[in-house]
C-alpha positions as CSV (number, residue, x, y, z in Angstrom):
1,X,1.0,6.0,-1.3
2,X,2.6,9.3,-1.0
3,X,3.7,8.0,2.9
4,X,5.5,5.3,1.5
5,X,7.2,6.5,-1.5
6,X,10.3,8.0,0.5
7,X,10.8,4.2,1.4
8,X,9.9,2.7,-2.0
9,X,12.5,5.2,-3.3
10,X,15.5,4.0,-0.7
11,X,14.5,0.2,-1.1
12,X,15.5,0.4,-4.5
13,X,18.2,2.6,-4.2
14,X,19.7,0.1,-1.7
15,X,19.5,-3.2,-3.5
16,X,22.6,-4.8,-4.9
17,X,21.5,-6.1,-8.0
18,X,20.2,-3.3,-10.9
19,X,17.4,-3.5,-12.6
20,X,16.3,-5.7,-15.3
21,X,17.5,-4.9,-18.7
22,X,14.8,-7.6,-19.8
23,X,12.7,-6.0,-22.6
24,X,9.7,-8.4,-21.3
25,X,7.5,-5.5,-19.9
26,X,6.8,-7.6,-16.7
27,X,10.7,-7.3,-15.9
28,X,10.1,-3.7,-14.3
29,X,7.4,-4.3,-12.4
30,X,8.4,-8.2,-11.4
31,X,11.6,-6.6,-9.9
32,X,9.8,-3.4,-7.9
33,X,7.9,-6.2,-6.4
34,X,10.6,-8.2,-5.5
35,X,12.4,-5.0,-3.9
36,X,9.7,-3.9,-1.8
37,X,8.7,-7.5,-0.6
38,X,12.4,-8.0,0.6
39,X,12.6,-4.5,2.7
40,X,12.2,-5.3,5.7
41,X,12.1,-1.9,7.1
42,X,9.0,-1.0,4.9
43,X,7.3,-4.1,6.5
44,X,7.9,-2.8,9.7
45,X,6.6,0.3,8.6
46,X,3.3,-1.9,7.2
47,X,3.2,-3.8,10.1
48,X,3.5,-0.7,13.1
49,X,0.9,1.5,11.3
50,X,-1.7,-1.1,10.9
51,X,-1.2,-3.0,14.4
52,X,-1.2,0.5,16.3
53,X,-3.4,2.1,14.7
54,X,-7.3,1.5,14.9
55,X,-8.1,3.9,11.7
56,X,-5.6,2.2,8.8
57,X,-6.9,-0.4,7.9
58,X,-4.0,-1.5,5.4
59,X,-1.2,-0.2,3.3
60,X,-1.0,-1.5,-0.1
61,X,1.7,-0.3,-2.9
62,X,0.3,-1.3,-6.4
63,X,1.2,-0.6,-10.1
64,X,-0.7,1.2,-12.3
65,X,-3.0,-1.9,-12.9
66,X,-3.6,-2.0,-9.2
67,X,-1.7,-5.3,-8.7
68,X,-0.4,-5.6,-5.3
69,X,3.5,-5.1,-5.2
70,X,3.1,-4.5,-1.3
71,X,0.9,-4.9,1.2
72,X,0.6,-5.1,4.9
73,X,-1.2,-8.8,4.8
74,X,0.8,-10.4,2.7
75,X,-2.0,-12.8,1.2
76,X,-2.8,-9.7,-1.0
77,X,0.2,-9.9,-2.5
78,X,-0.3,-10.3,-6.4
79,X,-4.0,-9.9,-6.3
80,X,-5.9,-6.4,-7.8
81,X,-7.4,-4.1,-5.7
82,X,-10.8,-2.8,-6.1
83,X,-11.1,1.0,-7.4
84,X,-10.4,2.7,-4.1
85,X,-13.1,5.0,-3.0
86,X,-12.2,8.9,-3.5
87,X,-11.9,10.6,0.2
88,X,-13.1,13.7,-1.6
89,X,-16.5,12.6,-2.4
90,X,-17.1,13.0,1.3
91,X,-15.8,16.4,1.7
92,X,-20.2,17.6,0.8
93,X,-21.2,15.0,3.0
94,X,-23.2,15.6,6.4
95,X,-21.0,15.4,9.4
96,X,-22.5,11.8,10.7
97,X,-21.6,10.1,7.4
98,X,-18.2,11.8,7.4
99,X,-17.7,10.6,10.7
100,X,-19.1,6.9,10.2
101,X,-16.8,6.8,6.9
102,X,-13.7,8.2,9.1
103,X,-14.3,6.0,12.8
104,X,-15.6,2.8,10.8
105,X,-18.8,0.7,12.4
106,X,-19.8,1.0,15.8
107,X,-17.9,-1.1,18.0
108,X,-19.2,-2.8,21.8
109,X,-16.7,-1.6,24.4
């Protein structure tokens, strides 16, 4: 998240249109949504850090609800993501489960 919120900043800063004036509380967040699905330079960004890189698995933006605004498969989009698991609970964790939590699964060469 905090990667992406330069771009999340500039993709609203750069639309046209302002926001919604709607007092319907979905208004705000319908509109972030639209904003960040339309930048195509953030889905580029989505797109080059997950197909380059063998330890990101995704990139998501979400509300507070964790709603997908963004993501880098796009069938996510909408959906609620799990609680995501807190990195720092490895931090007193032996090196081989740090490791197996950081490379993933073995994999057959």
């Amino acid at each position: 998240m905090f990667l992406t919120c330069p771009f999340i900043e500039q993709a609203l800063s750069s639309e046209a249109t302002s926001p919604p004036t709607d007092p319907d509380p979905e208004a705000i967040p319908n509109y972030i949504r639209d904003v960040l699905q339309q930048d195509l330079g953030l889905q580029a960004l989505f797109d080059s850090t997950t197909g380059y890189s063998q330890t990101i698995v995704y990139l998501a933006v979400t509300d507070p609800h964790r709603r997908v605004l963004a993501h880098s498969d796009s069938s996510q989009l909408g959906q609620t993501m799990p609680p995501a698991e807190n990195i720092l609970s490895l931090k007193n964790a032996d090196v081989l489960t740090q490791l197996r939590h950081i490379n993933g699964p073995p994999q057959e060469l």
